[in-house]
Phi, psi and omega in degrees: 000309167287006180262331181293312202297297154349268197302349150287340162269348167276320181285313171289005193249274223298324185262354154285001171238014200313028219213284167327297174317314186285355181279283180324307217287317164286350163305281229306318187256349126011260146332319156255007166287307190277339159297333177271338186272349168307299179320299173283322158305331150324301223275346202272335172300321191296326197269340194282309191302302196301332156305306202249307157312339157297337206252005178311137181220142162281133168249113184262104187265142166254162195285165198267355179244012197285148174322149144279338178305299178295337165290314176318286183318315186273331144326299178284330168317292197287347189279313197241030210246132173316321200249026182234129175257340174208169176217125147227155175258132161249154196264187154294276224298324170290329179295350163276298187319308172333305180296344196276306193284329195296322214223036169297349163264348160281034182326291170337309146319280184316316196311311184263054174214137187265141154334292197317332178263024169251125188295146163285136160221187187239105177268129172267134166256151196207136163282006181226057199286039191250330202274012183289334214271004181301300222282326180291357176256000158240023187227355216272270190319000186289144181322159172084312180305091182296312139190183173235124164252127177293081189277013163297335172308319184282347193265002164320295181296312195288338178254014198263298145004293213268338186271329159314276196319317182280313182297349168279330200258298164348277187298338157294336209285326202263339155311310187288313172336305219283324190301316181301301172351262154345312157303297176317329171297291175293345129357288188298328187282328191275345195254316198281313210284322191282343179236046173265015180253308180275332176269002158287336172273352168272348186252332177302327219250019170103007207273168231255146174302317165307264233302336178278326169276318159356267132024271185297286211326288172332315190297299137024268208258353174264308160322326178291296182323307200291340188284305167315320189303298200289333191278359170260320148329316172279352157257005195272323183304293182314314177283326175308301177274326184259346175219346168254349200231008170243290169302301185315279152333305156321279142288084189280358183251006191246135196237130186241160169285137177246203185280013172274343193282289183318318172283014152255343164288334195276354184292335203270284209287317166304314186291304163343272165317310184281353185272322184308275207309289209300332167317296202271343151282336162317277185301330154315354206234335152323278228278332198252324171275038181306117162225000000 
């Protein structure tokens, strides 16, 4: 019976203010829309860094006069060093070619451009690409050697980029967040002010502050869920359509987040939205609703 009665006073609460509510419900999902789109971007830098520093090689240019006796050496060095998981030599003539494919829409280039002025190197793979100052604090003087590169360097500024563009998507996530938050307060007070006839009468025959509170609380924490609900939808639309039916195909060379990522954010954006609501209804109903 008290559980009837609750859920009947939440229901006359949701339609008398229906106009509001649906105002949460699209803040709420909005908000935890951009909150999940934070989220995913997180996580699509964490599959990018992980893709592309697996595929990271150290490059040992060697000099136009070095030796075969120093190529043979460094070779067997780096062949036998702990952190190197493969060694190949590129030759001039492969390293053009390389270059040929690289900058094939630019024929001009490639046209003034020779084997001979392109360096022999050594790609190095490290099982660890955390591990270049190994190999750069023992090659970068060697005789023969020109320098050592590193190509996690270049991919530094693009996840530097990329870590900016998430941290804006954070800081938008908590601005909106802060805003539904707010709304939902004030909901709940517009809701608790418009029934302040039945709950002085219900606090006159005894009833208990939860059972007096309930109600509002309930409204809330359902505008947060449904809202949470929508906002997983909109992204679920979004990894289907924008990333499975765009990006993926389009760029095969590139590694995107897939739906295990996505089915562990939306459990996030529920708990989230319903802890958001149930807060923020809480604390409206301290301050606004004394019984």
């Amino acid at each position: 019976m008290r559980a009837q009665f609750v859920a009947s006073e939440m229901w006359i609460g949701l339609r008398r203010n229906l106009t509001m509510t649906v105002s949460v419900i699209v803040v709420a999902a909005i908000s935890l829309g951009i909150f999940g789109m934070s989220l995913m971007v997180r996580n699509q830098v964490n599959v990018m860094k992980g893709y592309w520093y697996g595929k990271v090689e150290v490059s040992i240019f060697l000099k136009d006069d070095v030796t075969q006796a120093q190529r043979d050496q460094l070779r067997t060095e780096l062949a036998a060093m702990p952190d190197v998981e493969r060694v190949y030599f590129e030759s001039k003539d492969e390293a053009y070619q390389r270059f040929k494919e690289q900058f094939k829409d630019t024929p001009d280039i490639v046209t003034n451009t020779s084997p001979e002025v392109l360096p022999e190197s050594f790609r190095v793979k490290l099982k660890d690409p955390k591990k270049f100052s190994v190999v750069s604090s023992a090659f970068a003087d060697r005789p023969g050697v020109d320098n050592v590169m590193d190509q996690k360097a270049l991919l530094k500024d693009f996840f530097k980029v990329l870590n900016g563009f998430r941290v804006v998507m954070v800081g938008f996530a908590v601005l909106s967040l802060a805003a539904a938050v707010a709304l939902i307060g004030i909901t709940v007070r517009v809701a608790a002010f418009s029934r302040r006839r039945e709950t002085g009468i219900m606090r006159l025959v005894g009833a208990s502050n939860l059972y007096i509170q309930l109600p509002f609380l309930l409204e809330g924490v359902l505008a947060g869920t449904v809202g949470a609900l929508l906002a997983s939808g909109l992204l679920m639309i979004g990894q289907f359509w924008l990333i499975d039916g765009i990006l993926r195909p389009s760029i095969r060379a590139m590694p995107f987040v897939g739906w295990e990522q996505f089915f562990v954010i939306v459990p996030v954006l529920v708990v989230t939205g319903v802890f958001l609501a149930g807060v923020a209804s809480f604390a409206t109903l301290r301050k606004y609703l004394r019984v």
